[in-house]
C-alpha positions as CSV (number, residue, x, y, z in Angstrom):
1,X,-1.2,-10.5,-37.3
2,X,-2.1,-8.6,-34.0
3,X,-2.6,-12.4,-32.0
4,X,0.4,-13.6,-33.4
5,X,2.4,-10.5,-31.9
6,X,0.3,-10.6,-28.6
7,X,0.7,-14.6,-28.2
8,X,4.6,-14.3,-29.4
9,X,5.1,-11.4,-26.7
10,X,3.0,-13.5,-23.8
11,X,5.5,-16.3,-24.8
12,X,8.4,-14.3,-24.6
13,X,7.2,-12.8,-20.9
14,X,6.6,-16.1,-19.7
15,X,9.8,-17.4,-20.8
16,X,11.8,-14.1,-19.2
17,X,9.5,-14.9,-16.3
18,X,10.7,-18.2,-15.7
19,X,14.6,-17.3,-16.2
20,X,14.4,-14.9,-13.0
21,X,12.5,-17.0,-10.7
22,X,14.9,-20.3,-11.6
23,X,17.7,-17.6,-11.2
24,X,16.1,-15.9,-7.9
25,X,15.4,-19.8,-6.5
26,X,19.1,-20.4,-7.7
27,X,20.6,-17.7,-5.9
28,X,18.9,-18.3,-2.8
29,X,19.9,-21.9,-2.9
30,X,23.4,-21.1,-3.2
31,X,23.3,-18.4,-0.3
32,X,22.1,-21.2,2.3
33,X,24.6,-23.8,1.2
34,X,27.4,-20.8,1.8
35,X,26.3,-19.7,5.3
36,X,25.8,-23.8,6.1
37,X,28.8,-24.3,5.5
38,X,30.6,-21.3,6.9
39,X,28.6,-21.3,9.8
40,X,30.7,-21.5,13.1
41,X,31.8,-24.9,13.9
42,X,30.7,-27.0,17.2
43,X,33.8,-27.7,19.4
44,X,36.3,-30.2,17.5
45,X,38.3,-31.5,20.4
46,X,37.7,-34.9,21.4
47,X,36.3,-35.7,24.8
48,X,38.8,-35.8,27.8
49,X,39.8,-39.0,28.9
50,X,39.3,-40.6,31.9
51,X,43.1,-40.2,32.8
52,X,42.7,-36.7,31.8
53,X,39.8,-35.5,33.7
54,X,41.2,-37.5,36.7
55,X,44.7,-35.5,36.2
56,X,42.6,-32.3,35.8
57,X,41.2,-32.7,39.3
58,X,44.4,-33.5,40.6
59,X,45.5,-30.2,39.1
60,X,42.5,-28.2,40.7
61,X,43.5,-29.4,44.1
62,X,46.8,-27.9,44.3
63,X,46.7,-24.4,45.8
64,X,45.0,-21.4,43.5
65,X,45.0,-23.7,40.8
66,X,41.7,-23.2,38.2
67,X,40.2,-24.6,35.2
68,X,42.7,-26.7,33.7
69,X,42.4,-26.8,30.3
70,X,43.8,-28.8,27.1
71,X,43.8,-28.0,23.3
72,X,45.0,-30.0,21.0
73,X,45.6,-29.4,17.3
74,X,47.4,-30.9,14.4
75,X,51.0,-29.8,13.0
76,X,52.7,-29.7,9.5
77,X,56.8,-31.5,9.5
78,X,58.3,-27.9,10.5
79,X,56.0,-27.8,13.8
80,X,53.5,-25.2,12.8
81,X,49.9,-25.1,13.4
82,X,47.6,-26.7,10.4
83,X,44.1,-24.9,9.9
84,X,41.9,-27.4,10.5
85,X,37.9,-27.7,11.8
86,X,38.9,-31.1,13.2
87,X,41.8,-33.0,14.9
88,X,43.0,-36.1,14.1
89,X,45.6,-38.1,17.0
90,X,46.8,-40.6,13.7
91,X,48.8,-37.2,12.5
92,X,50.9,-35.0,14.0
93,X,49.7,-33.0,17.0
94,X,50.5,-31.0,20.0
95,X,49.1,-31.1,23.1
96,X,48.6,-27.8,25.2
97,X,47.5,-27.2,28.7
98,X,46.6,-23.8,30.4
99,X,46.1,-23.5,33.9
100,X,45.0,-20.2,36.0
101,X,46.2,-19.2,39.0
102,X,44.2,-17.3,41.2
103,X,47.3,-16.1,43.5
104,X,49.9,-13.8,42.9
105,X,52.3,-15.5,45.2
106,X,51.7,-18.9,44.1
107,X,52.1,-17.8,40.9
108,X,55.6,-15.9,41.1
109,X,57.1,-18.4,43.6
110,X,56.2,-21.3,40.7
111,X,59.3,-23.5,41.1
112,X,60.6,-23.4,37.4
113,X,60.8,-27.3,37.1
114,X,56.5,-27.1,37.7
115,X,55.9,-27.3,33.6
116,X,59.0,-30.1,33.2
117,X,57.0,-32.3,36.0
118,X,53.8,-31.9,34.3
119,X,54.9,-32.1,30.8
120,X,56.1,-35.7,31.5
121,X,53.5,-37.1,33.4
122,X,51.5,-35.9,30.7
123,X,53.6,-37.6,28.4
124,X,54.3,-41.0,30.4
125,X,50.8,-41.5,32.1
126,X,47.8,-39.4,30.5
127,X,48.7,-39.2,26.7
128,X,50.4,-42.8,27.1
129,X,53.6,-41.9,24.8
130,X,51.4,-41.7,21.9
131,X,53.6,-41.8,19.3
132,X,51.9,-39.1,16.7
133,X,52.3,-36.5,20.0
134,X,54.9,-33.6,18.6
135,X,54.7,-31.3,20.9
136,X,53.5,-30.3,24.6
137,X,52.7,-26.7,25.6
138,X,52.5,-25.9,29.4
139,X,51.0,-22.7,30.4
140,X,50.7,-20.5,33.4
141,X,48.2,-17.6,33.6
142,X,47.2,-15.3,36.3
143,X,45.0,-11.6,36.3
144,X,46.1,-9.2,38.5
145,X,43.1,-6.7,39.4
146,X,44.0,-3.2,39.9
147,X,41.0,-1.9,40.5
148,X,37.0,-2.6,39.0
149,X,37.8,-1.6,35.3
150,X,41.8,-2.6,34.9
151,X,43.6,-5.6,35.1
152,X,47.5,-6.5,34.2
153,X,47.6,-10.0,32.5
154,X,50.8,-12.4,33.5
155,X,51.6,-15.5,32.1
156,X,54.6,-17.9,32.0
157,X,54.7,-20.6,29.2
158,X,56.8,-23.8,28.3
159,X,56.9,-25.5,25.2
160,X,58.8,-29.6,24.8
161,X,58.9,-31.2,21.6
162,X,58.9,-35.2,21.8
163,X,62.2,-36.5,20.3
164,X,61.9,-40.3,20.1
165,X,61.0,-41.5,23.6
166,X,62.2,-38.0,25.1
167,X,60.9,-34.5,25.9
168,X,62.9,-32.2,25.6
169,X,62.8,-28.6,26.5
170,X,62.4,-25.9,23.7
171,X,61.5,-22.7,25.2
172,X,60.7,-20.6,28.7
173,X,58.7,-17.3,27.9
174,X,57.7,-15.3,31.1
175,X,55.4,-12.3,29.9
């Protein structure tokens, strides 16, 4: 009767034993497949164009003029962003381009027709009127340094929507 209880016990530990490394190995498993997938994302945009890059160092050559740079992401029927890890060009999508300016006079003397002139040669010659294109952003940036450790930000932005064949001007926001 004492083996019985010693044999029925070992069972009994080996069978608890079993449960919490399957649930340990379990666990473990299910914390690696979480961080994979949660982990940060490599950069979704697609590659610049050829027309694009060729634009971009257009861009560059102009006076104070740095780092020209496009983002594009997708957009819902009302025009907002959609939270997305990747963009697709077959849906919806806006098209925004920042450029610095390294001049505080260039800058402030912008003529105000500079984002109307590069929002349609965007449109006509480097996006190619593609028809899933909603919306163009142009923006304007330039740091002010006031000394080693401050710095005033400025920037002036323009955002078109495409209507049909047409852009058409939505809003002029000068911070």
């Amino acid at each position: 009767m004492g083996k019985e209880r010693k044999t029925s016990k070992r069972i009994i530990l080996k069978i608890v034993m079993w449960i919490c490394i399957l649930l340990s190995v379990g666990t473990c498993t299910r914390y690696i497949l979480w961080v994979s997938l949660h982990r940060a994302k490599p950069n979704n945009q697609p590659k610049h164009s050829a027309k694009e890059e060729c634009y971009f160092k257009e861009l560059e050559k102009r006076n104070s003029w740095k780092n020209p740079s496009r983002y594009l992401y997708n957009i819902d029927k009302k025009g907002e962003a959609l939270v997305s890890d990747s963009v697709f060009l077959n849906n919806p999508y806006a098209y925004s381009l920042r450029i610095d300016i390294k001049d505080s006079t260039t800058f402030f003397s912008l003529p105000s027709k500079t984002g109307d002139t590069i929002a349609l040669y965007l449109y006509n010659h480097v996006v190619d009127r593609n028809p899933e294109l909603q919306r163009i952003v142009i923006g304007f940036s330039y740091i002010e340094r006031i000394n080693e450790r401050a710095s005033i930000g400025h920037s002036r932005t323009e955002e078109y929507a495409v209507r049909g064949k047409r852009i058409v001007k939505l809003k002029h926001d000068m911070e």
